[in-house]
C-alpha positions as CSV (number, residue, x, y, z in Angstrom):
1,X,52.6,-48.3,-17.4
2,X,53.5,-47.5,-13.7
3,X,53.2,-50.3,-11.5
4,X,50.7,-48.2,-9.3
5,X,47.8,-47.9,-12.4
6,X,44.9,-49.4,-11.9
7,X,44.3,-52.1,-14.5
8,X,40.9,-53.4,-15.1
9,X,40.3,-56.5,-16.8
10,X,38.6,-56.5,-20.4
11,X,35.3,-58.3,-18.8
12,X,34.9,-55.6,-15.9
13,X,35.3,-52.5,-18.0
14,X,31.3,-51.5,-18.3
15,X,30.7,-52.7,-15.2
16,X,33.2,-50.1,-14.0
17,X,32.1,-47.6,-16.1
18,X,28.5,-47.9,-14.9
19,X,29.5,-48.0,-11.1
20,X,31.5,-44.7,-12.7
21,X,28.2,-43.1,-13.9
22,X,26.4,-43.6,-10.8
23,X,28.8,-42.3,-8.6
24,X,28.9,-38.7,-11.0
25,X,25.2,-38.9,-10.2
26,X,25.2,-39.2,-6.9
27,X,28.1,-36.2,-7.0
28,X,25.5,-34.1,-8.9
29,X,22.9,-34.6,-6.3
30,X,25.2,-34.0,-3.5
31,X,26.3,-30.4,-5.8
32,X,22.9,-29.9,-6.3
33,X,21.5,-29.9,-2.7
34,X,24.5,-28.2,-1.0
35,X,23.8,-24.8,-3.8
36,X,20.3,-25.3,-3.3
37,X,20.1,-22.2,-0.7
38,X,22.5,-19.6,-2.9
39,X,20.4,-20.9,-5.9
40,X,16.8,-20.1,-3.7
41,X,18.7,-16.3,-2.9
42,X,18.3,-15.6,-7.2
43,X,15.7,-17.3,-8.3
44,X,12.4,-14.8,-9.0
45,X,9.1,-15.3,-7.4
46,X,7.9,-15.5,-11.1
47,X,9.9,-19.2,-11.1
48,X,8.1,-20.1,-8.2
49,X,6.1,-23.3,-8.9
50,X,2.8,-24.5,-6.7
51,X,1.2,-27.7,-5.9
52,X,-2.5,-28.8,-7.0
53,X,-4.8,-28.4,-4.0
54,X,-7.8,-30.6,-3.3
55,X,-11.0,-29.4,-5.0
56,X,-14.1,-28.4,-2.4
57,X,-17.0,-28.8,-2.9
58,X,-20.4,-26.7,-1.7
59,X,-22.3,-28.4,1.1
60,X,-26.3,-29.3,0.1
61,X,-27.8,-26.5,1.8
62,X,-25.4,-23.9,-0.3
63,X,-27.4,-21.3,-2.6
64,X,-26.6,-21.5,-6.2
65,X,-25.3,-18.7,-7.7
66,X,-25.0,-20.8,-10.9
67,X,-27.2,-19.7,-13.9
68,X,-27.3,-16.0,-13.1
69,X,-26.0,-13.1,-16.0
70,X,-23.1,-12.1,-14.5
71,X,-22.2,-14.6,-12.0
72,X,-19.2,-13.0,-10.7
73,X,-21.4,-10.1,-9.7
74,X,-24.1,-12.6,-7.5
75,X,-25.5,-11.2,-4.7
76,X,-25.7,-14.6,-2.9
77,X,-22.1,-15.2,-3.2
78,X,-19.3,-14.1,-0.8
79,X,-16.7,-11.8,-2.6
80,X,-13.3,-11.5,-1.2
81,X,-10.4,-8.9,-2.3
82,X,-6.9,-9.4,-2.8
83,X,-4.4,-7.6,-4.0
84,X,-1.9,-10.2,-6.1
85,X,2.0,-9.7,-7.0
86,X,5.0,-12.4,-7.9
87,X,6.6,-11.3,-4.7
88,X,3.8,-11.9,-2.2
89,X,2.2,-14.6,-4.4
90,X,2.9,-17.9,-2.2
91,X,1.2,-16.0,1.0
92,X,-1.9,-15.4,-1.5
93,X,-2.1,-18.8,-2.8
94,X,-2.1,-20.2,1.1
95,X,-4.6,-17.4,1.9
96,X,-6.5,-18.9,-0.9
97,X,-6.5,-22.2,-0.1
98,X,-7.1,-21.7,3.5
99,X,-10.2,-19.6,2.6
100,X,-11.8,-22.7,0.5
101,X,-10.5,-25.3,2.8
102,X,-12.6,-23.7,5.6
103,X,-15.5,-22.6,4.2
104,X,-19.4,-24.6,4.1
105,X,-20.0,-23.2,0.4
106,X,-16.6,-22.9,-1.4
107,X,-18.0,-22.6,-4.6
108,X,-20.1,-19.8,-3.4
109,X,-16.7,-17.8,-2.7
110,X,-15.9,-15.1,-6.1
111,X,-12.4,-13.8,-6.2
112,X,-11.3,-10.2,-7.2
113,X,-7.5,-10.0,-7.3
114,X,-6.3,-6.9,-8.0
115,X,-2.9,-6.4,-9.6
116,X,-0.8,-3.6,-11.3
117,X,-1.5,-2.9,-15.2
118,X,2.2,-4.0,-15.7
119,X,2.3,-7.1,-14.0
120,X,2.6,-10.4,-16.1
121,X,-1.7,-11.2,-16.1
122,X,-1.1,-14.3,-17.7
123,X,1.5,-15.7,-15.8
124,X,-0.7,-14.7,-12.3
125,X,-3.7,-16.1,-14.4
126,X,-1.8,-19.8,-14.9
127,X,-0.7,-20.0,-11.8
128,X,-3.9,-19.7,-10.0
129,X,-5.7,-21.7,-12.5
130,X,-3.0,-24.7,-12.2
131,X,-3.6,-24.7,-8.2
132,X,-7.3,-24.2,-8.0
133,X,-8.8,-25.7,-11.5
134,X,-12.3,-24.8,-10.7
135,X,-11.7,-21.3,-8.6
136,X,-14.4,-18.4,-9.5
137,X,-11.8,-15.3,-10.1
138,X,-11.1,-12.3,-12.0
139,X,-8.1,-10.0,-12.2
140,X,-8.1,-6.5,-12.3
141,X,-5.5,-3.9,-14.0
142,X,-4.5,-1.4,-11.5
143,X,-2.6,1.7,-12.5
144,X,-0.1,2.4,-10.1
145,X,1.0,5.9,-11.4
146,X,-2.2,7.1,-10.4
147,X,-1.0,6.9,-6.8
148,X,2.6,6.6,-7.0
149,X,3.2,10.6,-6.8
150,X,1.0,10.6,-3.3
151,X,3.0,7.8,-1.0
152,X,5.4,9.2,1.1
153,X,8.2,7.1,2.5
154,X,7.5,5.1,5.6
155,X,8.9,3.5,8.3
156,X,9.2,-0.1,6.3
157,X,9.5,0.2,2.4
158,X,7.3,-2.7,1.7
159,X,4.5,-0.2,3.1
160,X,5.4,2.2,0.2
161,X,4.6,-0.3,-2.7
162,X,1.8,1.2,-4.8
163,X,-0.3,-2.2,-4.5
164,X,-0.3,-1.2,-0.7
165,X,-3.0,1.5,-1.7
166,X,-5.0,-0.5,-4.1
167,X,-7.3,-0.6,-1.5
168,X,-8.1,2.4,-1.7
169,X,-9.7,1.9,-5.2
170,X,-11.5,-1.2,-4.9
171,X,-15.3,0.6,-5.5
172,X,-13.9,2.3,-8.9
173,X,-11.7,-1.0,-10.2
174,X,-14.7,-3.4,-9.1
175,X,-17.4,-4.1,-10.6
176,X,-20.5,-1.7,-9.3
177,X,-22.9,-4.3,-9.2
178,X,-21.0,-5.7,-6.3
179,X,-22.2,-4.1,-3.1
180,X,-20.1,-5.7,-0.3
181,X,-17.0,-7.5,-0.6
182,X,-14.4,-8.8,2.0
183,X,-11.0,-7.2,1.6
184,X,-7.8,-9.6,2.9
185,X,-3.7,-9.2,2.9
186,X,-2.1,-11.6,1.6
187,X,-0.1,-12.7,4.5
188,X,-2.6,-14.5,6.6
189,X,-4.6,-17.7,6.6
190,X,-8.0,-18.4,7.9
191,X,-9.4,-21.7,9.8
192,X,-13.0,-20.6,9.9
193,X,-16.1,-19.9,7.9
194,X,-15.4,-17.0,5.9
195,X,-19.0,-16.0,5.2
196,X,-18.9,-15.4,8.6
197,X,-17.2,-12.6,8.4
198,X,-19.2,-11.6,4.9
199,X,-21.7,-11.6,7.1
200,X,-21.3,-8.7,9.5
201,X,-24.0,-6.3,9.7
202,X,-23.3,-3.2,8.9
203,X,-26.3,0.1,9.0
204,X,-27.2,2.1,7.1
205,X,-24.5,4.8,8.1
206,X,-21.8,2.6,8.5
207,X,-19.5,2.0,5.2
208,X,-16.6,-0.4,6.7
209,X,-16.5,-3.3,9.4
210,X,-13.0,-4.3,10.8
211,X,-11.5,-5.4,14.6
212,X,-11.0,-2.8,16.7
213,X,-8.3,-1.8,19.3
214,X,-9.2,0.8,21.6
215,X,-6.0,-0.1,24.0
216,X,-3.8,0.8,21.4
217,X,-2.2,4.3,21.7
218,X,-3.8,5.8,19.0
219,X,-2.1,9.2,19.0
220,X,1.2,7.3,18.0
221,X,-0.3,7.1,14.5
222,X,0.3,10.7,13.9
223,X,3.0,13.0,14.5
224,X,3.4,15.4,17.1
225,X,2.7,18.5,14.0
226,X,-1.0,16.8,13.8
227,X,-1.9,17.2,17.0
228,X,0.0,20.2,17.8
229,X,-2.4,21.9,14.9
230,X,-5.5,23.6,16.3
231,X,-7.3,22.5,12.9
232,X,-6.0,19.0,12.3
233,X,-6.2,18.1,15.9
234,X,-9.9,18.4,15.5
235,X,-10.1,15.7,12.9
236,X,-11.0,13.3,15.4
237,X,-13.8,15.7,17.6
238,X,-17.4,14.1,18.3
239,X,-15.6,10.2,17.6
240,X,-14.1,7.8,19.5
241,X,-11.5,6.9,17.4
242,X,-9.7,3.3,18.0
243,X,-6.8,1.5,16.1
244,X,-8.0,-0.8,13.3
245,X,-5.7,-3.3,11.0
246,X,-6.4,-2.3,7.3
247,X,-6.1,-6.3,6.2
248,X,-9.4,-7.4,7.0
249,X,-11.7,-4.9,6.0
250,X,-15.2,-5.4,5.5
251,X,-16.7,-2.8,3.2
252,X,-20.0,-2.1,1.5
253,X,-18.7,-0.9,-2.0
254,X,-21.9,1.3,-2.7
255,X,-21.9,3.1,0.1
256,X,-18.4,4.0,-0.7
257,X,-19.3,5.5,-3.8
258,X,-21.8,6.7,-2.4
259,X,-20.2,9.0,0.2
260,X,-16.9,9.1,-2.4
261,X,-14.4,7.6,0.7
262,X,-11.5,7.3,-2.3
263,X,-11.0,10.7,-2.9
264,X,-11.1,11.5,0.8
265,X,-8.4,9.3,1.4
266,X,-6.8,10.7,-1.4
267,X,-7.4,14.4,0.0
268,X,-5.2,13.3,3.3
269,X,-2.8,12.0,1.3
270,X,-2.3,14.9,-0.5
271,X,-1.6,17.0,2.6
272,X,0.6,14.5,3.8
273,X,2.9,15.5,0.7
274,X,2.9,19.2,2.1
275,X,3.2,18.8,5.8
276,X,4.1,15.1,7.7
277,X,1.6,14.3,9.6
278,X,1.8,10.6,9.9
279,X,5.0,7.6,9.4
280,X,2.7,4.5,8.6
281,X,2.1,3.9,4.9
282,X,-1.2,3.5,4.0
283,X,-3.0,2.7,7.3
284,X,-3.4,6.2,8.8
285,X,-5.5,7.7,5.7
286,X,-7.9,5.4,6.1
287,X,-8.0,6.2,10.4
288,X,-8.4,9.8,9.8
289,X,-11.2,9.2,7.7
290,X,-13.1,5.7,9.2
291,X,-11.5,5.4,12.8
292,X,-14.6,5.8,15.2
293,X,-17.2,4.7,12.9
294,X,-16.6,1.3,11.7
295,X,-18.9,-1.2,12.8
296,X,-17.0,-3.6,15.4
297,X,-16.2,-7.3,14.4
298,X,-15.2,-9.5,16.7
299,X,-11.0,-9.9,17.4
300,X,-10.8,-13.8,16.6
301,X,-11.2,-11.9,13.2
302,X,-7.8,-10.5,13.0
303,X,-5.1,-12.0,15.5
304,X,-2.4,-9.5,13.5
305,X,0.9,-8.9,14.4
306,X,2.3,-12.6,13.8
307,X,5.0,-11.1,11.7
308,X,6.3,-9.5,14.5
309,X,7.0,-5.4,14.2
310,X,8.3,-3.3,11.4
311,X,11.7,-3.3,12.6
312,X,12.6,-6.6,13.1
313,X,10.2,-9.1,12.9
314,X,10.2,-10.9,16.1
315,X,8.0,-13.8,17.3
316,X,5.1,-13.1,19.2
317,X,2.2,-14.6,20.6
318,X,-1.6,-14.7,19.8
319,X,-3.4,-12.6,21.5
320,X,-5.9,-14.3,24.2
321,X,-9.5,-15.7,22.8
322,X,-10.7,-17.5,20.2
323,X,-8.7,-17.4,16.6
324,X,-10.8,-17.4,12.8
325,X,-7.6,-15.7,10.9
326,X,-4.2,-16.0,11.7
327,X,-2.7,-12.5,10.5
328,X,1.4,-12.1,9.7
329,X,1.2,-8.7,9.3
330,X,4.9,-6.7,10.2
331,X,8.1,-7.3,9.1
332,X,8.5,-11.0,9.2
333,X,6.9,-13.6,7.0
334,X,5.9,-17.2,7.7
335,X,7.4,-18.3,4.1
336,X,10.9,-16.1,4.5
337,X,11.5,-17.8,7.8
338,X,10.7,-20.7,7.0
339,X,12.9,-20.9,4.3
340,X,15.9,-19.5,5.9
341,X,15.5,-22.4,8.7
342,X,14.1,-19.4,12.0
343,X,10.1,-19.9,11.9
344,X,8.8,-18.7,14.9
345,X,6.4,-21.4,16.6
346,X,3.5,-20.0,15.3
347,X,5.1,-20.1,11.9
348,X,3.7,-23.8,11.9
349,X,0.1,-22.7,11.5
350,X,0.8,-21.0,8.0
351,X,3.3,-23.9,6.8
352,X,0.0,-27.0,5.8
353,X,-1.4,-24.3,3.5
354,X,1.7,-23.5,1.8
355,X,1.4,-24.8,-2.0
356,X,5.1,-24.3,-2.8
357,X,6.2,-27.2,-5.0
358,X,9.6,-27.4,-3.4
359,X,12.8,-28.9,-5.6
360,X,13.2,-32.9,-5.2
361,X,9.8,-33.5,-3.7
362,X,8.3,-36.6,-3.2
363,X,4.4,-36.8,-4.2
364,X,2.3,-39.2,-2.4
């Protein structure tokens, strides 16, 4: 034996072996924690795990909508519309939660998620249910292919997903007893009363209620061979068209069917196949059709734009007044930047809602 081996005496062998096996431990950790950002960079959203929230409750002077024959069809309850995918799924599950966290009657609030017909139903299903036990929701099969041959390519191709347009379906996937429901993206969080908002009135002409912003250049949503065309350029003639955000929507269902709004989205999109008249996904449809005849809602509704542009993403401020929803919309995303260590400051509004259960954390 060379004179430089370490000998250990008979009586200290397992205690060297267990001082061995703690250290190889502690070197896993260590391993662990260092691949722990390359690991995040191929792990699916489907893996993604999410923490219990609290349960809410309804305060005394709520209406029941208990007892009724189709309950998710209640008049007296507030409906609100998502759209749901693996890859956008931790900004719905804060949206969620923000929704119930700041609302008087919680349990008056019915969900309607719509998601593709190949999406994995009972995986979305679970992971709702394990988050929020008691939630009121239904899921709804949407058939992209129906729509998949009328998106054009956009400036940003997240705008060009098929669940983008869903919206644009809502009165024909929901269920027709449900006259008004509340349409949300699924990158934003709200700190107020949503039945609020559920509560905007809206006349007896009027099919859709969402912020308006008449200081936006509105011409920039359509390209120069719109306007220039004596017959398109007239699309807009006896309104006073403004800009409005397309991810918080107010809309009465029935008087969509009514006046059948889809297919006359669906008519501009068709002609946006033939000719280009327009570089913004899904939003511009529903401007040549609604823009100057939406019933206004107050801009504390929507502070959009969080998420910076569709270019880049950068930070930006609110916009001055008073804030009910906090709106990501753009390129960057609360979660992403968050994650890769560059949240903007406002970032820290959309982080106590986040449900992510995060490797090696320590419940309370």
């Amino acid at each position: 034996m060379s004179k430089f081996a370490l000998v250990i005496p008979p009586n200290k062998l397992h205690r060297h072996h267990h001082h061995r096996h703690h250290l190889f431990l502690l070197f896993l950790l260590i391993s662990a924690v260092n691949a722990a950002p390359s690991l995040a960079s191929t792990t699916t959203n489907n893996d993604q795990k999410f923490k219990e929230a609290p349960q809410f409750y309804n305060a005394p002077t709520c209406p029941s909508i208990n007892g009724t024959t189709n309950e998710m069809c209640s008049h007296e309850a507030v409906h609100v519309a998502m759209t749901l995918d693996a890859a956008y799924s931790r900004g719905s599950m804060a949206a969620i939660f923000s929704i119930l966290q700041h609302s008087s009657c919680p349990q008056n609030i019915l969900f309607h998620f719509v998601s593709t017909s190949t999406a994995d139903h009972r995986h979305l299903r679970l992971t709702i249910t394990h988050s929020f036990p008691s939630l009121k929701f239904q899921i709804y099969p949407y058939d992209s292919s129906v729509v998949s041959g009328l998106i054009s390519t956009s400036i940003r191709s997240a705008l060009d997903s098929p669940l983008n347009y869903a919206r644009n379906y809502l009165a024909d996937l929901l269920p027709h007893r449900i006259h008004r429901i509340v349409y949300l993206d699924s990158d934003l969080v709200l700190v107020d009363d949503i039945a609020k908002l559920a509560a905007t009135p809206l006349d007896e002409n009027t099919v859709l209620a969402a912020p308006e912003y008449c200081n936006a250049n509105f011409t920039s949503y359509f390209t120069p061979t719109f306007w220039s065309n004596p017959t398109l350029s007239l699309t807009f003639a006896g309104r006073k068209p403004c800009y409005f955000n397309t991810g918080v929507m107010v809309i009465d269902l029935q008087k969509w069917r009514e006046g059948d709004y889809t297919t006359k989205i669906i008519e501009w999109m068709e002609l946006q196949k033939r000719i280009r008249i327009y570089e913004l996904g899904s939003l511009p449809p529903f401007l040549l059709v609604f823009a100057g005849t939406i019933a206004p809602v107050d801009h504390r509704w929507n502070q959009h734009g969080l998420g910076g542009d569709n270019y880049r993403g950068l930070c930006r401020n609110l916009h001055p007044g008073r804030v009910s929803l906090l709106h990501w919309s753009g390129k960057g995303k609360p979660w992403v930047r968050l994650d890769a260590n560059r949240p903007c400051p406002l970032d820290a509004l959309w982080a106590p809602y986040d449900l992510l259960q995060t490797p090696f954390a320590l419940e309370s």
